[in-house]
N, C-alpha and C positions, 0 to 999 in steps of 0.2 A: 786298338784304335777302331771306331766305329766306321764302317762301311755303311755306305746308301745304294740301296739295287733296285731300277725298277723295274717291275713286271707286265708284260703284256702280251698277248696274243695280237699279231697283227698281220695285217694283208699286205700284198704287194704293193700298195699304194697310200700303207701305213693306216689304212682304217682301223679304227677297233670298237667300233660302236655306232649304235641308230636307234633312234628314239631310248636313250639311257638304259640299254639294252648289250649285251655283248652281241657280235655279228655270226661269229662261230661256238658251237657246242662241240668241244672236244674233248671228250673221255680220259684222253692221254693227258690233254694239256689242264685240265681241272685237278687232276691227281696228282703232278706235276708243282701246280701251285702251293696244292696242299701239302704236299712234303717239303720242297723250300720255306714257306711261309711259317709253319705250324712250329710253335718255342717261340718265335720271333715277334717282333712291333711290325705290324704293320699302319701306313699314313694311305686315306682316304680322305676324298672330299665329300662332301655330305649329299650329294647326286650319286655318286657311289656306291655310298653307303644304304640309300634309297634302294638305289638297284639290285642288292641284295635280297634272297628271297627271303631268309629264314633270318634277317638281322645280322647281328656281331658276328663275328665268324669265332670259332670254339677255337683256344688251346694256343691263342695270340693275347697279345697289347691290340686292341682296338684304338687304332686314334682316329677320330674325325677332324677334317677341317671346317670351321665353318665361323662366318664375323656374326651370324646374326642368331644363330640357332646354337643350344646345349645341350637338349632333350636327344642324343640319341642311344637307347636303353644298351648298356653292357661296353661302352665306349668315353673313353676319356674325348675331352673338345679341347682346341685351342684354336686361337682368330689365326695366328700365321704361321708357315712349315719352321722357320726360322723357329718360332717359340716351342713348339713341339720337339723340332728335333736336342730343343736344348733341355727338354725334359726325358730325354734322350740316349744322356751320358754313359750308360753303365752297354748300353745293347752291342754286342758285336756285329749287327747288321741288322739296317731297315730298310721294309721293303714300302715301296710306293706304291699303291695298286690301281690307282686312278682317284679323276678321270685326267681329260686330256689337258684341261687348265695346269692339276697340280705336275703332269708330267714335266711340261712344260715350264715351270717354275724348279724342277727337282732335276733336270738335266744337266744344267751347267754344274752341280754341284757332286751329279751320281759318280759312284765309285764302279757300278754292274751296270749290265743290261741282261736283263732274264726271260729272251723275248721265243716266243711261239711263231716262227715265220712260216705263212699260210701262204700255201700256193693259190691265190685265188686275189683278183680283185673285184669288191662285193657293188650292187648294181645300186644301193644306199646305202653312206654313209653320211652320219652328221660329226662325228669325233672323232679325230688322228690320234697318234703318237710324233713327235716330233721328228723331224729330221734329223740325222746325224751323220757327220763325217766319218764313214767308214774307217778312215785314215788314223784317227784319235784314236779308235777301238781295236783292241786284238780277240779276235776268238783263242777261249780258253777252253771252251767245253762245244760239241757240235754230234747232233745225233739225227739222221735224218728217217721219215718215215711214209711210207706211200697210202694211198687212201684206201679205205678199207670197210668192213660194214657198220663200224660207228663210228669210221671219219670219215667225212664227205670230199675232202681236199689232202693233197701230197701236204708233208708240214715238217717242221723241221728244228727243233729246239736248240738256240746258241746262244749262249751266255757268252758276252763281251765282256773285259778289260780294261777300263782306262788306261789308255797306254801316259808311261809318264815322256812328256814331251819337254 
């Protein structure tokens, strides 16, 4: 059965983004992504996918989201996550990588939470991750780690559960 997990690095105060930018660079949590994501469908919206440096990411399913635009090089498009994920069927998990629109639209539905919690809340942000009832969620996985000379903040990697209620 297909799983939906979404991914993100985030502050205390859920930010994860400024000017369609990520807010932290973290070494750990970039390598991180890239070995849960990497075999896998990843679902972007096309700000995203923008914010990318080098384009599609290698050794994935690229999917953009996007109603008005189809042109993005190495990447399949669909108008809504609904349709996407229904082209979808075979993946044993997809992950969501942003931004905070399609979070928000993929939460009521996610199966994971694959989240980066940053010790730090950042002095701008224009884009969250949503809110979540702690209470719905079980920690499954939890690794924590202190700041160091390629991370600027304490951080702490935990993968939530949808608890079945």
């Amino acid at each position: 059965m297909q799983k939906i997990a979404l991914i993100a690095a985030i502050a205390e105060n859920n930010a994860i983004g400024f000017g369609n930018k990520l807010i932290y660079w973290l070494p750990n949590d970039l390598k991180r992504f890239k070995e849960l994501t990497t075999g896998h469908t990843i679902i972007m919206g096309s700000n995203t996918f923008r914010s990318l440096p080098k384009g599609a990411l290698p050794n994935r399913r690229n999917i953009v989201l996007s109603r008005k635009e189809s042109a993005f090089p190495g990447c399949e498009t669909f108008s809504s996550l609904e349709e996407a994920l229904a082209n979808c069927h075979s993946e044993d998990i997809v992950y969501i990588i942003g931004g905070e629109t399609l979070y928000r639209a993929a939460m009521p539905i996610a199966d994971i939470l694959c989240l980066t919690e940053i010790k730090d809340t950042p002095v701008q942000a224009d884009a969250f991750f949503p809110t979540f009832d702690k209470k719905e969620w079980e920690i499954i996985e939890e690794e924590s780690y202190s700041a160091d000379e390629k991370h600027t903040h304490d951080y702490r990697f935990v993968t939530y559960a949808k608890r079945d209620i």
